[in-house]
C-alpha positions as CSV (number, residue, x, y, z in Angstrom):
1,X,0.2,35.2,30.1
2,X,-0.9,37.5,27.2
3,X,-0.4,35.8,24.1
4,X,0.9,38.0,20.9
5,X,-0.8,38.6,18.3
6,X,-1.4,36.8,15.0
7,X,0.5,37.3,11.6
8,X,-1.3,40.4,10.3
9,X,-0.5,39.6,7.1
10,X,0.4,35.3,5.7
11,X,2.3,34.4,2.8
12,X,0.1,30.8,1.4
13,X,2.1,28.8,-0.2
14,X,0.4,26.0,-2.9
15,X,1.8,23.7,-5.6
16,X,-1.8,23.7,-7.3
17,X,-4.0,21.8,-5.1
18,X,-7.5,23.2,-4.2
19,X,-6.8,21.8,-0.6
20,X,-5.1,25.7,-0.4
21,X,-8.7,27.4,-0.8
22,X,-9.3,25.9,2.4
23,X,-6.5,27.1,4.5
24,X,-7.4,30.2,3.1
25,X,-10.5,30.3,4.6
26,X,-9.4,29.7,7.9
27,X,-7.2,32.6,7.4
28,X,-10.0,34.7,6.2
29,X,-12.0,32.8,9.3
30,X,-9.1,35.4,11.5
31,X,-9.0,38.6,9.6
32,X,-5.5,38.1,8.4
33,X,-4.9,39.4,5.0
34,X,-3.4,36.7,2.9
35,X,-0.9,36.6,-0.5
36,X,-1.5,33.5,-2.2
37,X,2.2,32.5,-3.8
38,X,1.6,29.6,-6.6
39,X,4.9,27.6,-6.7
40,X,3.4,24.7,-9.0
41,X,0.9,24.7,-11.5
42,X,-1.9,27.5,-10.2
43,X,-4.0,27.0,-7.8
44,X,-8.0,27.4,-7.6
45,X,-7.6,30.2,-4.7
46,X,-6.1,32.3,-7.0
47,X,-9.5,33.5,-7.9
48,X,-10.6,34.1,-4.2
49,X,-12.7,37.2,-3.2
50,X,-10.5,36.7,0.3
51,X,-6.6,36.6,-1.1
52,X,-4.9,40.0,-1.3
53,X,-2.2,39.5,-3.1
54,X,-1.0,37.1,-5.7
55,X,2.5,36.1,-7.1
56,X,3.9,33.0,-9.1
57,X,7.1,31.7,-7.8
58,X,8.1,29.1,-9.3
59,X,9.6,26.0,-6.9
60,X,13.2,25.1,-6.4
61,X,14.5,22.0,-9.0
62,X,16.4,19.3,-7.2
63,X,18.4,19.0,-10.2
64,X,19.2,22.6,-10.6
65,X,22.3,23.8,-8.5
66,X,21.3,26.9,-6.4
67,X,18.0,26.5,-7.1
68,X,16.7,26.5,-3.7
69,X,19.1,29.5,-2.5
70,X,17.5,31.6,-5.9
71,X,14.0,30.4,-4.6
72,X,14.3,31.8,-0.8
73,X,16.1,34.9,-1.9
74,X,12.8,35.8,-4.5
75,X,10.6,34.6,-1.4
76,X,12.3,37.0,1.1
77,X,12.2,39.5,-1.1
78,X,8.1,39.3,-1.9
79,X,7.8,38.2,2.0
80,X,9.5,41.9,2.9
81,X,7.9,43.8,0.1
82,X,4.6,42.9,1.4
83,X,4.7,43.2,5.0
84,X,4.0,39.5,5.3
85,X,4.4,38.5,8.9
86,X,4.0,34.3,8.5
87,X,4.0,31.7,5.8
88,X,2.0,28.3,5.9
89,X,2.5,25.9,3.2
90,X,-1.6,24.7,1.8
91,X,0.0,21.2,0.3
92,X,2.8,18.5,1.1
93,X,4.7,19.5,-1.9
94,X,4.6,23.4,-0.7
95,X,5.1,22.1,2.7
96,X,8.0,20.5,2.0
97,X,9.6,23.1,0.4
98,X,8.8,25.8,3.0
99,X,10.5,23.8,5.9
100,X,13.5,23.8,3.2
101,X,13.9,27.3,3.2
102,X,12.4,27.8,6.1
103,X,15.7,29.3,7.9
104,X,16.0,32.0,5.3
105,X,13.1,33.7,6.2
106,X,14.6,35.8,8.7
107,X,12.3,37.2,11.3
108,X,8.6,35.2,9.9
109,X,6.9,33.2,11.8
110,X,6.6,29.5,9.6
111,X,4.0,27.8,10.5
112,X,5.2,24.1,11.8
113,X,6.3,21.8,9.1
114,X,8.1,18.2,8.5
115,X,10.9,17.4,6.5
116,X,9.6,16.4,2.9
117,X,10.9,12.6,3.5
118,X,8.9,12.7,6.4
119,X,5.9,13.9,4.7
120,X,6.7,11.6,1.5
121,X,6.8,8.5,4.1
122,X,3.5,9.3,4.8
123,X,2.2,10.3,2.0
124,X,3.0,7.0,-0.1
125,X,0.2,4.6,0.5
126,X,2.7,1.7,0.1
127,X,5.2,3.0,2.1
128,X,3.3,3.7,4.7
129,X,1.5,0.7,4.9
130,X,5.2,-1.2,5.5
131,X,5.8,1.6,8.1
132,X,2.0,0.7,10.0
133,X,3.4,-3.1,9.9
134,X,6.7,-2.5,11.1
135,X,5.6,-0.8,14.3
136,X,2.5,-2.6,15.2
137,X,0.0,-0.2,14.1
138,X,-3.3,-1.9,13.4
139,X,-3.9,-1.8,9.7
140,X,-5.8,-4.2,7.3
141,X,-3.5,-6.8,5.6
142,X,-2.1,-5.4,1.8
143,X,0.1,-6.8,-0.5
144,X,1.7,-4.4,-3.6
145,X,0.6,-5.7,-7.1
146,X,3.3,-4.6,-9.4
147,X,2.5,-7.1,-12.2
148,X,-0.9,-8.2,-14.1
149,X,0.7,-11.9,-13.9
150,X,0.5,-11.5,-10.4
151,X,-3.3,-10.2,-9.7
152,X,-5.1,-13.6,-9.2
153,X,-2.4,-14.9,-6.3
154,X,-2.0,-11.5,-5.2
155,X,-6.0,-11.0,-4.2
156,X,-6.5,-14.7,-3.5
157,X,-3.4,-14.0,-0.5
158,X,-5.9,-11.0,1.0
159,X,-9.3,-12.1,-0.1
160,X,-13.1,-10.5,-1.0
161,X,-13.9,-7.6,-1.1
162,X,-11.1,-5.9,-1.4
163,X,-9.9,-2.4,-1.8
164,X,-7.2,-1.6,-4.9
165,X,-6.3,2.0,-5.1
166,X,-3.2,4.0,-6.1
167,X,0.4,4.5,-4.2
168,X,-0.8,8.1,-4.4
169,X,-3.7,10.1,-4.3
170,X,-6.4,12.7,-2.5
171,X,-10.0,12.5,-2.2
172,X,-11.1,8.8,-2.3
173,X,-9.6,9.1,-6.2
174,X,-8.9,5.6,-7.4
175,X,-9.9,4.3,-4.9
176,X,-12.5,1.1,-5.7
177,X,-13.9,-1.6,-3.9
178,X,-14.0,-4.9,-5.1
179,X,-16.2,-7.5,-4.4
180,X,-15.3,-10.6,-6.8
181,X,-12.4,-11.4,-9.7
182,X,-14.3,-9.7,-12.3
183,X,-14.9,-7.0,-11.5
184,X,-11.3,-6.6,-10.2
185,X,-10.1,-7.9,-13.3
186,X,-12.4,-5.6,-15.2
187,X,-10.9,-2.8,-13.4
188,X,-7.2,-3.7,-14.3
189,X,-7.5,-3.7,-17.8
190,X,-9.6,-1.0,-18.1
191,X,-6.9,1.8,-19.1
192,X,-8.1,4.3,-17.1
193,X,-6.0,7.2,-14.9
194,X,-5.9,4.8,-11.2
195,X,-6.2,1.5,-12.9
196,X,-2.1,1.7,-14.0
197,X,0.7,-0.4,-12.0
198,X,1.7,-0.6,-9.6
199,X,-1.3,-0.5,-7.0
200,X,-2.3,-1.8,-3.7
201,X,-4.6,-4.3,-3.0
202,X,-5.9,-3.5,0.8
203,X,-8.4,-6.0,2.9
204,X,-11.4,-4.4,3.1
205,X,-12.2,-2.9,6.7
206,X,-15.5,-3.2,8.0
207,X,-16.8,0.2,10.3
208,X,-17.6,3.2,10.5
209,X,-15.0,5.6,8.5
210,X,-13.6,7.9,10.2
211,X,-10.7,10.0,10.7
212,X,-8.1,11.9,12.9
213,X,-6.5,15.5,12.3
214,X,-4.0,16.7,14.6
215,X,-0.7,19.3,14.5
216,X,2.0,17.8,16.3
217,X,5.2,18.9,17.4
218,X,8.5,17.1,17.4
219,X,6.3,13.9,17.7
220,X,4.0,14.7,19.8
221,X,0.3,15.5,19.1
222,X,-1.0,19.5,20.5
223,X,-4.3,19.7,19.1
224,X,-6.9,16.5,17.4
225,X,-10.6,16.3,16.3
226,X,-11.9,12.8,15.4
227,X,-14.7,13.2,12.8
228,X,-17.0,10.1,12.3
229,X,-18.5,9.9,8.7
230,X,-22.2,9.4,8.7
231,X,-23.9,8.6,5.2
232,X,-21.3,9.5,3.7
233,X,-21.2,13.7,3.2
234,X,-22.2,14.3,7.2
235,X,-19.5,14.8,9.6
236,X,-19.8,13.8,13.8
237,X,-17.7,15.1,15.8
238,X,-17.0,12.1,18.8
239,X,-14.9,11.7,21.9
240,X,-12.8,7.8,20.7
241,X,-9.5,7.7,23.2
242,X,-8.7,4.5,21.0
243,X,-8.3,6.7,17.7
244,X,-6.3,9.5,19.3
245,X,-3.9,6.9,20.7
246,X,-3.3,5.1,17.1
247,X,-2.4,9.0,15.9
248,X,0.0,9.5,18.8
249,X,1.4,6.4,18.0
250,X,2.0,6.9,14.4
251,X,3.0,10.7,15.6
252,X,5.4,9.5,18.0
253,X,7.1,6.9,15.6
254,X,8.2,9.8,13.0
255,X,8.7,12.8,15.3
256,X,5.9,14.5,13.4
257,X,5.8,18.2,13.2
258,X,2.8,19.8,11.3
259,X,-0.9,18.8,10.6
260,X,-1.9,15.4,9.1
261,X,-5.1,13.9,8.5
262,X,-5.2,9.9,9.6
263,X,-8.1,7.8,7.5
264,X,-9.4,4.6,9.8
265,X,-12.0,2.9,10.4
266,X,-13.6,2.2,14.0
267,X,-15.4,-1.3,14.5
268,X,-18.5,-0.6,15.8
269,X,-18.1,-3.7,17.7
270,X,-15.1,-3.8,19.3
271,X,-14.6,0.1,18.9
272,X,-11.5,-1.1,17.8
273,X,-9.5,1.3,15.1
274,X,-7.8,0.2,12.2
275,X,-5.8,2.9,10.1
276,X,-6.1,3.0,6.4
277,X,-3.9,5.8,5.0
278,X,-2.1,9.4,6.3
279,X,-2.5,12.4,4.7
280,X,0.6,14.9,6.0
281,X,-1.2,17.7,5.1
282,X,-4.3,19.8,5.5
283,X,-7.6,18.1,4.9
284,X,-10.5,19.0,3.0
285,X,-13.1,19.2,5.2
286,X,-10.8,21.5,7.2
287,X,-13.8,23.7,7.7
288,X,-15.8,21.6,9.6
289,X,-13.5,22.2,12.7
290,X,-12.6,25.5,11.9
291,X,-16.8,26.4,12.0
292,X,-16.9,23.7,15.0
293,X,-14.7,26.1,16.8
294,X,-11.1,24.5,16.5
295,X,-9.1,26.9,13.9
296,X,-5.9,24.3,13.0
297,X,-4.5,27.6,11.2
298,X,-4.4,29.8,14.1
299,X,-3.3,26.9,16.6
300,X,-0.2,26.5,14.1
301,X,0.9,29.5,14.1
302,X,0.3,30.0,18.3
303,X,2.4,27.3,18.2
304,X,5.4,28.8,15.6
305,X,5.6,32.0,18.4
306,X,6.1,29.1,21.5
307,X,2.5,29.6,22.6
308,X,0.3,26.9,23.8
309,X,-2.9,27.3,21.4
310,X,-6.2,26.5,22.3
311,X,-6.9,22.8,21.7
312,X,-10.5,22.4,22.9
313,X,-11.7,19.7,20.6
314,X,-15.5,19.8,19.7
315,X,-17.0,16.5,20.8
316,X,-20.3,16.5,19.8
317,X,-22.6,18.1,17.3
318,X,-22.5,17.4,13.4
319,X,-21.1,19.4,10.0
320,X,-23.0,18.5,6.9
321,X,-20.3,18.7,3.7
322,X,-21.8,21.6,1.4
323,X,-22.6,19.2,-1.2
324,X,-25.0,17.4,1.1
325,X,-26.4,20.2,2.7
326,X,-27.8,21.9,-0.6
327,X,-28.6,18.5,-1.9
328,X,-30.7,16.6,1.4
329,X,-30.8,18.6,4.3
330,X,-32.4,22.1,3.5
331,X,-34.9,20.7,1.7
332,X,-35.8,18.6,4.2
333,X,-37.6,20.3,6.9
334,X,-37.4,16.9,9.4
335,X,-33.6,17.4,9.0
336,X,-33.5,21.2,9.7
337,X,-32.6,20.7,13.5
338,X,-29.7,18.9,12.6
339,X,-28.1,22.0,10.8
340,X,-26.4,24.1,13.4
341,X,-25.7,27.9,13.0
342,X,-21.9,27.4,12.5
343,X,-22.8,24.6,9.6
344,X,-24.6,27.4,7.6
345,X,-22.0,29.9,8.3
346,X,-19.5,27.4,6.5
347,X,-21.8,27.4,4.0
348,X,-22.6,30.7,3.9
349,X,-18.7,31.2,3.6
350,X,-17.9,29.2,0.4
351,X,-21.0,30.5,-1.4
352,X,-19.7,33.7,-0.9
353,X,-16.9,33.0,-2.8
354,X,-18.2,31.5,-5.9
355,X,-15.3,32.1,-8.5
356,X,-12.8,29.4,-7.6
357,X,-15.6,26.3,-7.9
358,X,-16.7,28.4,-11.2
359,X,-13.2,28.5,-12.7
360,X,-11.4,25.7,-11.8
């Protein structure tokens, strides 16, 4: 069966996140010209050497009536104008509002998406942990610390170290280990940006960390790549059946459609998996698949035109981060036959486009 062809031209839709520069280099990765649309606050790719267009639309407000109908009709409009053929949304918060609109858009292929109180299920740390509980998905023990009266009982119950971090967040931001009451303590009346209430004390996981991406469909996972973190900016690709099954599960539960990036952890003794958090969204080191030779981009929109896209996940081989690579490995000429050719093309691809790490 001849599959059709891809979107010539994408609408990419971002509520300011940088995550969006990275979509668009998978689109760039395909030779499709791309219009980035900033809905929110503006986003880094504005300033890519790879977007075509540019346009500022400004979201729908929930508390505006005929907000969202105004905010479809200006899309259409640009979508039409432009000879856009798809849209993907490069955040949740664009996400969300594509598959809003999405039925309004007559004629473009959307790229799959979940309903935004699907993706805010997942998206909330807290929330989701009560979801992992509720259907038996391995997770380390957490409690929800919504008082500083409460801190002492409330890490005593879970125990050192321990992991607080915010109910939202990207990154690893806010994020801190803690290995005694001090420093915990310390960290809680410290006044900084993560250290504000409420926040989520986690039991800390021991492992390897690790993580699952996938794009789904109505709940059930089409395409995955488990990554294995290896000193911390160097990426493994691995074959773990265990880790694929926990995302299928968590999937399954929701009816999923869309991508999602799934933190856990993998006991190197048991090889048992334990999931940390769930990102319904693109990931940042989207590019080390995309270089790998699994384009989550393209498969998304095979899959908006009903085709089955090609799911071969890379099992072996590595993906230094670009930090990493500049830093360690090419100037260490022991390490040089870890680098392979599609690692330096990545690299070679965001060095290329300088002005959205100079600007933002």
């Amino acid at each position: 069966m001849t599959k059709s062809p891809l979107p010539r031209r994408v609408a990419l839709l971002s509520s300011g996140p940088p995550i969006s520069l990275k979509v668009l280099y998978c689109l760039q990765r395909l030779g499709i010209a791309t219009d980035l649309i900033d809905i929110g606050a503006p986003s880094p790719a504005r300033h890519s050497r790879y977007r075509r267009g540019y346009v500022r639309i400004p979201m729908p407000s929930a508390e505006q009536t005929g907000s969202q109908d105004a905010f479809a009709e200006v899309l259409d409009t640009y979508i039409r104008q432009r000879g856009i053929e798809g849209v993907v949304g490069g955040d949740i918060s664009s996400t969300g509002v594509l598959h809003s609109v999405r039925d309004r858009l007559r004629g473009i292929r959307v790229f799959p998406t979940s309903a935004m109180n699907v993706l805010d299920l997942l998206d909330d740390k807290w929330r989701f942990q009560q979801f992992m509980v509720g259907h038996g998905i391995p997770c380390p023990r957490a409690v929800l610390l919504e008082s500083l009266d409460q801190w002492e009982a409330a890490a005593e119950s879970i125990g050192y170290p321990l992991i607080v971090k915010p109910l939202f967040g990207e990154s690893g931001h806010g994020i801190v280990l803690m290995r005694d009451p001090g420093a915990l303590y310390s960290h809680l009346r410290s006044g900084t940006r993560y250290a504000g209430l409420p926040l989520i004390l986690q039991a800390f996981a021991p492992g390897t960390d690790a993580d699952v991406s996938v794009l789904a469909l109505d709940g059930r996972v089409v395409c995955h790549v488990v990554q294995a973190r290896e000193a911390g900016c160097t990426l493994r690709f691995v074959d773990h059946p265990p880790a694929l099954e926990v995302a299928e599960r968590i999937v399954a539960a929701v009816g999923y459609t869309g991508v999602a990036n799934i933190d856990i952890r993998i006991d190197e003794r048991s090889d048992g998996v334990s999931v940390l958090e769930c990102n319904p969204r693109f990931w940042y080191t989207l590019q080390a698949s995309l270089w790998r030779g699994l384009n989550f981009v393209e498969a998304g929109f095979r899959l908006a035109a009903e085709e089955a896209p090609d799911c071969r996940a890379p099992t072996d081989g590595a993906y230094h981060l670009h930090g990493c690579l500049l830093r360690r490995v090419l100037w260490n000429p022991v390490a040089w036959r870890s680098i392979g050719l599609y690692n330096l093309k990545g690299l070679y691809q965001a060095l290329s486009d300088p002005l959205p790490f100079l600007r933002s």
